[in-house]
NULUM-539370 format. One record per atom (N, C-alpha, C, O): atom name; residue number from 1; chain; x, y, z. Coordinates in Angstrom, 1 decimal. Layout:
<nodes>
{zalo=CA	mise=NUM	nuro=A	X=X	Y=Y	Z=Z};
...
</nodes>
This chain:
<nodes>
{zalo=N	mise=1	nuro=A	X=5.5	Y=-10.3	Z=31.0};
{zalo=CA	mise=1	nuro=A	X=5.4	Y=-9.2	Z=30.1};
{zalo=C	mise=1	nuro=A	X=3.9	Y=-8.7	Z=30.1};
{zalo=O	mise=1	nuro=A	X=3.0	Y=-9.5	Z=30.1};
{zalo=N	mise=2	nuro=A	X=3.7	Y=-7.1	Z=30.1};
{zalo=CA	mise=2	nuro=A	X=2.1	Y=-6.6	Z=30.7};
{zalo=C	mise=2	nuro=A	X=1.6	Y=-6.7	Z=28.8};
{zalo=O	mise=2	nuro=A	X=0.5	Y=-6.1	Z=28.7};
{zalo=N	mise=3	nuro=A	X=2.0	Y=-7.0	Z=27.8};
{zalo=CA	mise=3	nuro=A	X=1.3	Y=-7.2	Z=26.7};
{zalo=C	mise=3	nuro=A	X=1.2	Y=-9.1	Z=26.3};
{zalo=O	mise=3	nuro=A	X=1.0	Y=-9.3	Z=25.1};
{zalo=N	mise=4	nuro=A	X=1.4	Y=-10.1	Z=27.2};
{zalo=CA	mise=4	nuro=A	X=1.1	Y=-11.5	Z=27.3};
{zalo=C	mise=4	nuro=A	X=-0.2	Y=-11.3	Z=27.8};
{zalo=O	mise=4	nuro=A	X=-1.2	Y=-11.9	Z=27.4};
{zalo=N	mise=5	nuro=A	X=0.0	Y=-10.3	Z=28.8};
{zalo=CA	mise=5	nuro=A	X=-2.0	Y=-10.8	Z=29.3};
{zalo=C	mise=5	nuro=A	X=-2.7	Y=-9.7	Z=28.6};
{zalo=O	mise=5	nuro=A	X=-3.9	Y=-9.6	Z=28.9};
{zalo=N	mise=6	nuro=A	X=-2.2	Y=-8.8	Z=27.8};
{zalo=CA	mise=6	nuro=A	X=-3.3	Y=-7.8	Z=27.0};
{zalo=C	mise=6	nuro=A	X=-4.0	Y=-8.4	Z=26.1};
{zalo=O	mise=6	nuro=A	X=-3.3	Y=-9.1	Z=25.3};
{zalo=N	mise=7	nuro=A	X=-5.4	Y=-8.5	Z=25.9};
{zalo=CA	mise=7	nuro=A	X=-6.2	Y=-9.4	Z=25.6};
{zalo=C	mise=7	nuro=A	X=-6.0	Y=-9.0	Z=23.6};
{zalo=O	mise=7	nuro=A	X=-5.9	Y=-9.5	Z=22.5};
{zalo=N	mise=8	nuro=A	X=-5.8	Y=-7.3	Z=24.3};
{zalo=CA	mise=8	nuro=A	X=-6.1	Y=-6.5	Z=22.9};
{zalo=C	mise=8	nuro=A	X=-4.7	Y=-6.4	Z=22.2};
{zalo=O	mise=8	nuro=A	X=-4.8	Y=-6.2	Z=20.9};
{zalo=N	mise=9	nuro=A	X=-3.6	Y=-6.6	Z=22.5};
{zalo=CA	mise=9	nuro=A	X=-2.5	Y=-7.1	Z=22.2};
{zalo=C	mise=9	nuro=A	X=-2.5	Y=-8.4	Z=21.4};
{zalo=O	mise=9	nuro=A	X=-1.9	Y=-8.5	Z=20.3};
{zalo=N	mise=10	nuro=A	X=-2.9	Y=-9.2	Z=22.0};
{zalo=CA	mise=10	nuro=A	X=-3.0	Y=-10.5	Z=21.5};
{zalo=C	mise=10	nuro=A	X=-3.6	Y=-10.9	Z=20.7};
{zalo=O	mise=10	nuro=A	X=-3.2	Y=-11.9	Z=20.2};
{zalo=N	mise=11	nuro=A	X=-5.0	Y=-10.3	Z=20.3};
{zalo=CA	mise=11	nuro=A	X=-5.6	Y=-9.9	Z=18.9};
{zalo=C	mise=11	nuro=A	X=-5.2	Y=-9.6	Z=17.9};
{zalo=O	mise=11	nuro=A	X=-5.4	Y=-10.2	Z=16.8};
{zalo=N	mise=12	nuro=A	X=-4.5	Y=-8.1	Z=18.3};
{zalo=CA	mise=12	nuro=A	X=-4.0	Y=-7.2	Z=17.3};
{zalo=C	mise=12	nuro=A	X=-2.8	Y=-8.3	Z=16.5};
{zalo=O	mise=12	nuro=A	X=-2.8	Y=-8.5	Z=15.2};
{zalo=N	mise=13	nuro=A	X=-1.9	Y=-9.0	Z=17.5};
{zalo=CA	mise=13	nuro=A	X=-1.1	Y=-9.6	Z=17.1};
{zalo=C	mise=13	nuro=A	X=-1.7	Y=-11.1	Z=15.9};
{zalo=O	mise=13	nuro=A	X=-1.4	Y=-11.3	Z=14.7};
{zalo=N	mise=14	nuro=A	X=-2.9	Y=-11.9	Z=17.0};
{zalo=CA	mise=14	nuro=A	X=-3.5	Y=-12.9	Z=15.7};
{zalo=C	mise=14	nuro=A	X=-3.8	Y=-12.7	Z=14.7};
{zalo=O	mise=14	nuro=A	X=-4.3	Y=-13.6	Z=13.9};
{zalo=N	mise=15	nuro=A	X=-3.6	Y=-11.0	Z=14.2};
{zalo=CA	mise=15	nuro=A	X=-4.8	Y=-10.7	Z=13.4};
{zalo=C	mise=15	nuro=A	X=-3.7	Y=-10.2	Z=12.0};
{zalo=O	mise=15	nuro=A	X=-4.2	Y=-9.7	Z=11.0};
{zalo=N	mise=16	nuro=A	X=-2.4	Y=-10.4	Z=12.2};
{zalo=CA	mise=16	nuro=A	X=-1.7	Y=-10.0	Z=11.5};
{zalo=C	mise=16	nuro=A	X=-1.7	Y=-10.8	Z=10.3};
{zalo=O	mise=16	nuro=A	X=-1.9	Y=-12.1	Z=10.4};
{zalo=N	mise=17	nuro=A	X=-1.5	Y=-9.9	Z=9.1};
{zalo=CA	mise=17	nuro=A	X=-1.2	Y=-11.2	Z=7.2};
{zalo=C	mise=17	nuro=A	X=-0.5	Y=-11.7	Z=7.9};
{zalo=O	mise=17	nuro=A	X=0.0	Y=-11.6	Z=9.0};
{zalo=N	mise=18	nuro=A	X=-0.4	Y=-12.9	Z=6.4};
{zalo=CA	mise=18	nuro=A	X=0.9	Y=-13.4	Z=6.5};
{zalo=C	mise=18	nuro=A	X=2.3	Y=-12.6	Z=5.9};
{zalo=O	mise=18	nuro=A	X=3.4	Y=-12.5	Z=6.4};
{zalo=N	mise=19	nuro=A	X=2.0	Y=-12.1	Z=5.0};
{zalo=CA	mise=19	nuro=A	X=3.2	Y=-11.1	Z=5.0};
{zalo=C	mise=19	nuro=A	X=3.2	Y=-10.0	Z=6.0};
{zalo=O	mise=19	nuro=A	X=3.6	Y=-9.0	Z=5.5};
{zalo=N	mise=20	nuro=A	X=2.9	Y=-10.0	Z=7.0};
{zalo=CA	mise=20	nuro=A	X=3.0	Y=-8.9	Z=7.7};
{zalo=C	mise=20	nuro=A	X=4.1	Y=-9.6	Z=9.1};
{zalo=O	mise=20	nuro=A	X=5.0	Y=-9.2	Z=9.8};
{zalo=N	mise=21	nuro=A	X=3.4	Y=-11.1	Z=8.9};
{zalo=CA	mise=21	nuro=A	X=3.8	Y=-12.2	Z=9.9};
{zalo=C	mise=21	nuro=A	X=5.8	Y=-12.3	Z=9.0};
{zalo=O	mise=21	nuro=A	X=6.9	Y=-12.1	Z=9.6};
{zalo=N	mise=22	nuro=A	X=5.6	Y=-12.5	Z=8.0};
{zalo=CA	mise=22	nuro=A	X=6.9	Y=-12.3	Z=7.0};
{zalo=C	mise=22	nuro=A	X=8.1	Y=-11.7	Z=7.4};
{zalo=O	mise=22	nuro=A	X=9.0	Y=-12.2	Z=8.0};
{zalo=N	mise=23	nuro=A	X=7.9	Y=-10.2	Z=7.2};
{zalo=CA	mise=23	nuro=A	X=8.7	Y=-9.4	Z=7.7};
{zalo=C	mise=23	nuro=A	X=8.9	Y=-9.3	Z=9.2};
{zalo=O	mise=23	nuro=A	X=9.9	Y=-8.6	Z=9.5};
{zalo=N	mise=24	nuro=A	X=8.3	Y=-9.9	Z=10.4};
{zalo=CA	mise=24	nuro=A	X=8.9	Y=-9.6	Z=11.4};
{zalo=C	mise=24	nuro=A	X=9.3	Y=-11.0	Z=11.6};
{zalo=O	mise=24	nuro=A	X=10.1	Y=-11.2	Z=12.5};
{zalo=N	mise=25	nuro=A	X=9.0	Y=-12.1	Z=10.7};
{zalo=CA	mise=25	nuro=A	X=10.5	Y=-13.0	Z=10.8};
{zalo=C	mise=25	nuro=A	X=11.8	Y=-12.6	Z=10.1};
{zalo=O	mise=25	nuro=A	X=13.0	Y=-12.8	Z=10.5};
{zalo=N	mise=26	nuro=A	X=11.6	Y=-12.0	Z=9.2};
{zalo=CA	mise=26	nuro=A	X=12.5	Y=-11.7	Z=8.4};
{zalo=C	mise=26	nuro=A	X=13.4	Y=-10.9	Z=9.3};
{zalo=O	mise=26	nuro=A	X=14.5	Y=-11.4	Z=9.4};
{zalo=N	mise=27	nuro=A	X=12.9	Y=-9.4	Z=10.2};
{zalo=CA	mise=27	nuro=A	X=13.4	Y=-8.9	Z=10.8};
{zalo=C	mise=27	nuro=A	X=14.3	Y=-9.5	Z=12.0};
{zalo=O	mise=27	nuro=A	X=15.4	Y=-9.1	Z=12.2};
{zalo=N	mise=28	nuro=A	X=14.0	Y=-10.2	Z=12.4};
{zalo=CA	mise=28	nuro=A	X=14.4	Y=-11.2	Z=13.8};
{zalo=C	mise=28	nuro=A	X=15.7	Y=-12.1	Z=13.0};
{zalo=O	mise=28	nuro=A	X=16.8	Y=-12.1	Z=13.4};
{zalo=N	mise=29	nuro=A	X=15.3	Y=-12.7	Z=12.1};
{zalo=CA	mise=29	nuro=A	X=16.6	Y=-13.1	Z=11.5};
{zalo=C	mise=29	nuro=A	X=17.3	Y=-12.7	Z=10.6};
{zalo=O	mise=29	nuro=A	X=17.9	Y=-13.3	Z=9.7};
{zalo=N	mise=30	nuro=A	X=17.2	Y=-11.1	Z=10.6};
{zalo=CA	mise=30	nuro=A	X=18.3	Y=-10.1	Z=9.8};
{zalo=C	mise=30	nuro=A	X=18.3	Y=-10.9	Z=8.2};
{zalo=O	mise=30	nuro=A	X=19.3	Y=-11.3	Z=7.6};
{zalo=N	mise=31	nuro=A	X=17.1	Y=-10.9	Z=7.7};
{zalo=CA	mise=31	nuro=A	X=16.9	Y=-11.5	Z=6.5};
{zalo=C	mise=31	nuro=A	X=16.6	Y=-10.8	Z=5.8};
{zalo=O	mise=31	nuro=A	X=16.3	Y=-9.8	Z=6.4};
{zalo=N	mise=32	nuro=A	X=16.5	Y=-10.6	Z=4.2};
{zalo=CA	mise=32	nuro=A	X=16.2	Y=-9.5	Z=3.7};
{zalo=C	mise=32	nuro=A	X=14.8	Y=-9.5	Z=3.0};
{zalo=O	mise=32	nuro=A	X=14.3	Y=-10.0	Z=2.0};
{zalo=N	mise=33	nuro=A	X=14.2	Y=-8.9	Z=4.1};
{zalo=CA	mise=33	nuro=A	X=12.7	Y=-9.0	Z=3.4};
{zalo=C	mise=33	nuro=A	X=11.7	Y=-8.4	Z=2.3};
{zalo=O	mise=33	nuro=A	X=10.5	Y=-8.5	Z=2.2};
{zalo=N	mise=34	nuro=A	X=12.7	Y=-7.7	Z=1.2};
{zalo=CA	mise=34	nuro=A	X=12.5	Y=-7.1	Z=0.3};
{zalo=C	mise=34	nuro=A	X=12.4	Y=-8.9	Z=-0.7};
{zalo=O	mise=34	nuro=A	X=11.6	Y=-9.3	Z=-1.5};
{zalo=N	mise=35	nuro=A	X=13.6	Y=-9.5	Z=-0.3};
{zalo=CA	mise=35	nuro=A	X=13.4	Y=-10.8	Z=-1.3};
{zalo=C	mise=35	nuro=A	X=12.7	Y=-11.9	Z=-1.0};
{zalo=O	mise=35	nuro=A	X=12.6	Y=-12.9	Z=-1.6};
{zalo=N	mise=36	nuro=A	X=11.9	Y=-11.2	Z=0.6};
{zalo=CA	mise=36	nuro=A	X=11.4	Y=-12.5	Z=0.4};
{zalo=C	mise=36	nuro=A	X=9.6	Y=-12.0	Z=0.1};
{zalo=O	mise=36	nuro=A	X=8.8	Y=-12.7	Z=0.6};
{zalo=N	mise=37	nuro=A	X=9.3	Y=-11.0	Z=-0.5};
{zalo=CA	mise=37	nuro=A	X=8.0	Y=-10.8	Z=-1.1};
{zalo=C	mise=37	nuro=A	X=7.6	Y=-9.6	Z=-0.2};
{zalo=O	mise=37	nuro=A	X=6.7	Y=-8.9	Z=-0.7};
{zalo=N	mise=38	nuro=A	X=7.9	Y=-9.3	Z=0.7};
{zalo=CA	mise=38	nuro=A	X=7.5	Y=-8.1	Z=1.5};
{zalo=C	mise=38	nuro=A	X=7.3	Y=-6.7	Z=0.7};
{zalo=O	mise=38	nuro=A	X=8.3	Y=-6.3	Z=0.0};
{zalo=N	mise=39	nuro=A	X=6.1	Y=-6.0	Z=0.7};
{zalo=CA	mise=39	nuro=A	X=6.2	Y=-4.9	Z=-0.1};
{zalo=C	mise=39	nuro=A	X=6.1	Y=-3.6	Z=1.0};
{zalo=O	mise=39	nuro=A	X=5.4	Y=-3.6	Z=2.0};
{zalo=N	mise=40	nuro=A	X=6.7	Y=-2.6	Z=0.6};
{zalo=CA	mise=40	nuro=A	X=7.0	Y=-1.6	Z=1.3};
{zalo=C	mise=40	nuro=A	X=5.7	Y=-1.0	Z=2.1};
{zalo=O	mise=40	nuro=A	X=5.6	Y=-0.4	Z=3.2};
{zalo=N	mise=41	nuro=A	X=4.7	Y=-1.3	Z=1.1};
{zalo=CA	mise=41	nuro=A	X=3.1	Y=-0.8	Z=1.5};
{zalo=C	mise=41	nuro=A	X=2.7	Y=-1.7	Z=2.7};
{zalo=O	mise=41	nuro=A	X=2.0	Y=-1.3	Z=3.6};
{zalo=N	mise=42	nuro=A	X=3.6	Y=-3.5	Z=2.8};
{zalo=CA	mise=42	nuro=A	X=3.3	Y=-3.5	Z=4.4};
{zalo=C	mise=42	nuro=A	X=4.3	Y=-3.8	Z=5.6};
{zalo=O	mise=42	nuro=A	X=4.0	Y=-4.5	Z=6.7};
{zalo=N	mise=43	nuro=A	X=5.4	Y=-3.1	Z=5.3};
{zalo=CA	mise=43	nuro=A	X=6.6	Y=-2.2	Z=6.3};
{zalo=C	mise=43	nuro=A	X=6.0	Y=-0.9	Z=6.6};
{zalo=O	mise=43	nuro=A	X=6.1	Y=-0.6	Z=7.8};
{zalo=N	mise=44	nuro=A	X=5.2	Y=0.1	Z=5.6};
{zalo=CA	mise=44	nuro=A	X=4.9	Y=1.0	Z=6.3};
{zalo=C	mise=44	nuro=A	X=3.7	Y=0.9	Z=6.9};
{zalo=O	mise=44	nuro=A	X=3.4	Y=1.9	Z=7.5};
{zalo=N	mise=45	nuro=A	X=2.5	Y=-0.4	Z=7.1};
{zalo=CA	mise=45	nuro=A	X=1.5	Y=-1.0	Z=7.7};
{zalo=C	mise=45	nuro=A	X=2.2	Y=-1.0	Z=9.0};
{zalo=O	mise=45	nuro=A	X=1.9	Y=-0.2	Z=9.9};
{zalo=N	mise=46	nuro=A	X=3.2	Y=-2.0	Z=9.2};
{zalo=CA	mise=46	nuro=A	X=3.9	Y=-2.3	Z=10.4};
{zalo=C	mise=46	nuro=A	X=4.7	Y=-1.1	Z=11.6};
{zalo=O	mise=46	nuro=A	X=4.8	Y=-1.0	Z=12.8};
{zalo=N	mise=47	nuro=A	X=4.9	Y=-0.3	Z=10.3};
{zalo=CA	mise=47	nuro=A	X=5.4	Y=1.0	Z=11.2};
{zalo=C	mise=47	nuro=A	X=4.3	Y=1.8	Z=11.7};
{zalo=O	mise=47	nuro=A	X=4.5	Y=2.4	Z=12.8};
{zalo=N	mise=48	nuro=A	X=3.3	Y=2.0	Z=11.2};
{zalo=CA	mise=48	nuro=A	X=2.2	Y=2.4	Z=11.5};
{zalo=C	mise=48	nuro=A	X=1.3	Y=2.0	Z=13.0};
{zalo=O	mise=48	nuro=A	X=0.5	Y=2.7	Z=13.7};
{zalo=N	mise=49	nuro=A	X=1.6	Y=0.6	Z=13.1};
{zalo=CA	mise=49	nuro=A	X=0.8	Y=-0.6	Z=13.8};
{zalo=C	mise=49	nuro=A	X=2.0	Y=-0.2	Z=15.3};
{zalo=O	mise=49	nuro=A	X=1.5	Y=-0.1	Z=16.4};
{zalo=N	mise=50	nuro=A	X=3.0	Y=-0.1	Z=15.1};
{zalo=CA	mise=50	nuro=A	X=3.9	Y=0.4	Z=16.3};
{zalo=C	mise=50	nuro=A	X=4.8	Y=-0.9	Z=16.3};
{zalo=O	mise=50	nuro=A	X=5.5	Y=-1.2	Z=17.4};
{zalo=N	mise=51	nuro=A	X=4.8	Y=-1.7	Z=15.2};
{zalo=CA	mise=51	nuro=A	X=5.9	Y=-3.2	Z=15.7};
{zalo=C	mise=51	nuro=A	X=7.2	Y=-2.7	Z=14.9};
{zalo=O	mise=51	nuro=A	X=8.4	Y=-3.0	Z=15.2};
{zalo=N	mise=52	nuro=A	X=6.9	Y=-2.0	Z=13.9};
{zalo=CA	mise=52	nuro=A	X=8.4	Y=-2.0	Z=13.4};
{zalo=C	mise=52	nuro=A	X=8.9	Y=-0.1	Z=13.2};
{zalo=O	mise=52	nuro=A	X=8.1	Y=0.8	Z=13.1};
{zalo=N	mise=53	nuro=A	X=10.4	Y=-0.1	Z=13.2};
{zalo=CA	mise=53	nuro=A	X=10.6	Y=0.9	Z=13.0};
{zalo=C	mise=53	nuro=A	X=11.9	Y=1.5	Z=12.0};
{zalo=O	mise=53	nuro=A	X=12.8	Y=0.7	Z=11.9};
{zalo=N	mise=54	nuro=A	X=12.0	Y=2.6	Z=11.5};
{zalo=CA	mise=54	nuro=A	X=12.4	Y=3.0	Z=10.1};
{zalo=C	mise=54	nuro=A	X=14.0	Y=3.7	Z=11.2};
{zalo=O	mise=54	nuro=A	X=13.6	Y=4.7	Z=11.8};
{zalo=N	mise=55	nuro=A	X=15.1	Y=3.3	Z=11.3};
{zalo=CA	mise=55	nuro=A	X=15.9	Y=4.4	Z=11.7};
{zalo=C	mise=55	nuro=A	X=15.9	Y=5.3	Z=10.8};
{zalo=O	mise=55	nuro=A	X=15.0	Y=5.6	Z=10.1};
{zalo=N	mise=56	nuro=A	X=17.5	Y=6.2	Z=10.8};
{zalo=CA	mise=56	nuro=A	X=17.4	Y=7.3	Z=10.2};
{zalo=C	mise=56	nuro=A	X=18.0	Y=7.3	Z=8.7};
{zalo=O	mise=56	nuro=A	X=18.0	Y=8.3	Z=8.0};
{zalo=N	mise=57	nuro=A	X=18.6	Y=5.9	Z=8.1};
{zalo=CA	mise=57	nuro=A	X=18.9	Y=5.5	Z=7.0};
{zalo=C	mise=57	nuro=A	X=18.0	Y=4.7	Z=6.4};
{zalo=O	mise=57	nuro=A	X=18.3	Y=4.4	Z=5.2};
{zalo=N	mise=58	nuro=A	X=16.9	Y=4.3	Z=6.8};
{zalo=CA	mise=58	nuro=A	X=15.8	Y=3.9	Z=5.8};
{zalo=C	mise=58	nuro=A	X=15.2	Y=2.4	Z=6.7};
{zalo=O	mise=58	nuro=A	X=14.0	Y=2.0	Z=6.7};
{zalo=N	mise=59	nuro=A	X=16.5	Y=1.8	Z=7.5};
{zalo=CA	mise=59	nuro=A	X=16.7	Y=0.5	Z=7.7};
{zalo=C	mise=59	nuro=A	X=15.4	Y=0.2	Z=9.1};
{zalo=O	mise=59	nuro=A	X=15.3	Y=0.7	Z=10.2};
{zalo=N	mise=60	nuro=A	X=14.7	Y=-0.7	Z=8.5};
{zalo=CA	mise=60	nuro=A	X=13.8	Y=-1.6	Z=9.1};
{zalo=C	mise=60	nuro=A	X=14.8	Y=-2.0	Z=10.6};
{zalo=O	mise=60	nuro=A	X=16.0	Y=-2.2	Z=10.5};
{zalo=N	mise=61	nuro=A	X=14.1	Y=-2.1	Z=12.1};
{zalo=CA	mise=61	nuro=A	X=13.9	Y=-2.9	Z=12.8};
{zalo=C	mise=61	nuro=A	X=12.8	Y=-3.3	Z=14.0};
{zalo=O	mise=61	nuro=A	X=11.9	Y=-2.4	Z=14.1};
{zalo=N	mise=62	nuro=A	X=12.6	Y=-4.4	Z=14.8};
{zalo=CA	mise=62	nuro=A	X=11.6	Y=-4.7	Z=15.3};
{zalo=C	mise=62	nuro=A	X=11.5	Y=-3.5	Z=16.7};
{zalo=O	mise=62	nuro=A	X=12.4	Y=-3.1	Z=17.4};
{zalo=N	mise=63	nuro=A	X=10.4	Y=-3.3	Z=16.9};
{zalo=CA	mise=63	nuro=A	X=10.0	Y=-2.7	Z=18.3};
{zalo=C	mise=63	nuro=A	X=9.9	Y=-3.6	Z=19.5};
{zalo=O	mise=63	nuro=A	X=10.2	Y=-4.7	Z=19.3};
{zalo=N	mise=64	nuro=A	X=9.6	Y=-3.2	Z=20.6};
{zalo=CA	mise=64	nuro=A	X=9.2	Y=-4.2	Z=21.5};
{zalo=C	mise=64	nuro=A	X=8.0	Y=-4.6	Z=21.5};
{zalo=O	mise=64	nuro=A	X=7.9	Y=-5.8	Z=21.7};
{zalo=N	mise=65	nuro=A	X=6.8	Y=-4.0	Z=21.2};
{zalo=CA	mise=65	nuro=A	X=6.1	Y=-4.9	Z=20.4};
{zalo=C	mise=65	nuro=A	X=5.8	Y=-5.9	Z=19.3};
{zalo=O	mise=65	nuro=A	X=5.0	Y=-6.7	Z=19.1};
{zalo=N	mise=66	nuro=A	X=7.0	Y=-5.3	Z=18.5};
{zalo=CA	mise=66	nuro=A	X=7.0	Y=-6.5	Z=17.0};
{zalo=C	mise=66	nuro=A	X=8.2	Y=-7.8	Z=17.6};
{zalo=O	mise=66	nuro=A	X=8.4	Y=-8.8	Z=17.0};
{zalo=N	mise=67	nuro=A	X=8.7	Y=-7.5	Z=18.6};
{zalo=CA	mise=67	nuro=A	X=9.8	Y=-8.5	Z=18.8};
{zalo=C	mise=67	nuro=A	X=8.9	Y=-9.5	Z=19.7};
{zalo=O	mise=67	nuro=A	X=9.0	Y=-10.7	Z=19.5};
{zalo=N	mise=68	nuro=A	X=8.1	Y=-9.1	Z=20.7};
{zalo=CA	mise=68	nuro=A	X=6.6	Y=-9.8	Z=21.3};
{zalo=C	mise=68	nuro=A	X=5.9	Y=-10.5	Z=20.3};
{zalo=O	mise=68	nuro=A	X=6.1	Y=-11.7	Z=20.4};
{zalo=N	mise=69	nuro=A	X=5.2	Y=-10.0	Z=19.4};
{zalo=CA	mise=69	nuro=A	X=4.4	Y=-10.4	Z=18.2};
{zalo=C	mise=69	nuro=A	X=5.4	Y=-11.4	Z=17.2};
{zalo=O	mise=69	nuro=A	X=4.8	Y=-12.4	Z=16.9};
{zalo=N	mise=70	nuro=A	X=6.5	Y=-11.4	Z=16.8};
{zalo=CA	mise=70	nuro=A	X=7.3	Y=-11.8	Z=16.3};
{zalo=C	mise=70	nuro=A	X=7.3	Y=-13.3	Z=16.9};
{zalo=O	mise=70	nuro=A	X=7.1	Y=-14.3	Z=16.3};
{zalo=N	mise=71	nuro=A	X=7.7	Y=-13.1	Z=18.2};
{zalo=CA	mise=71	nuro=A	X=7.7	Y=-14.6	Z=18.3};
{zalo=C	mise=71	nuro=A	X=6.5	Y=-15.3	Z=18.8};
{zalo=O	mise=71	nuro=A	X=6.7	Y=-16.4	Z=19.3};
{zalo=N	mise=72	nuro=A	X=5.2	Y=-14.9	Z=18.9};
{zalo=CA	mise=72	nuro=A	X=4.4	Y=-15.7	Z=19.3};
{zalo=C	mise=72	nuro=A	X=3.4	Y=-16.0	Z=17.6};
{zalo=O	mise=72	nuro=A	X=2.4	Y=-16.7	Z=17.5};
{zalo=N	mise=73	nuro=A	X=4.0	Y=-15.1	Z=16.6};
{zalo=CA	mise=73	nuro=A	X=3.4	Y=-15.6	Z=15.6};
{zalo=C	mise=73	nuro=A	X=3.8	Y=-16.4	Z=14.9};
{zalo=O	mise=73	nuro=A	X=3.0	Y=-17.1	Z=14.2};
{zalo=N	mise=74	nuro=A	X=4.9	Y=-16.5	Z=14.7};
{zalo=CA	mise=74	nuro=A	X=6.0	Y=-17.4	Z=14.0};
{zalo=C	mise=74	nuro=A	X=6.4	Y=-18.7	Z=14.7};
{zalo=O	mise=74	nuro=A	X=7.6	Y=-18.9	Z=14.5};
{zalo=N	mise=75	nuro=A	X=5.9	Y=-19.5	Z=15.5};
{zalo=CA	mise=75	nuro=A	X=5.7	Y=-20.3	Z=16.4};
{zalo=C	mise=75	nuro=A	X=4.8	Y=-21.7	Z=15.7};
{zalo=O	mise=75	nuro=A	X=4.5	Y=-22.7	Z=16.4};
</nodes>
């Protein structure tokens, strides 16, 4: 995958909270990350960042970058 050898990927990724790290486990195991301390101020961080994304009913899921970042941070 051409974002394993992006140097600047792989930053961006170490460089994430831990709640930020939170929600894209949460995401990956269809958990609900509202209970588990996530606040909306950093879902819309993450949507912003290009890992997560809002469909058209409100509902959080991962990108192909947050599904990349997801598992090499939660590791």
């Amino acid at each position: 995958m051409k974002a394993a050898r992006d140097p600047k990927a792989r930053a961006e990724i170490e460089a994430l909270s831990v709640s930020e790290r939170v929600l894209l486990f949460c995401l990956a195991s269809y958990t609900a990350w509202q209970k588990a301390g996530v606040t909306e101020k950093t879902a819309l961080a993450m949507v912003i960042k290009g890992m997560v994304d809002r469909d058209t009913t409100g509902d959080l899921s991962l990108t192909k970058k947050g599904r990349w970042g997801g598992t090499r941070c939660c590791r």
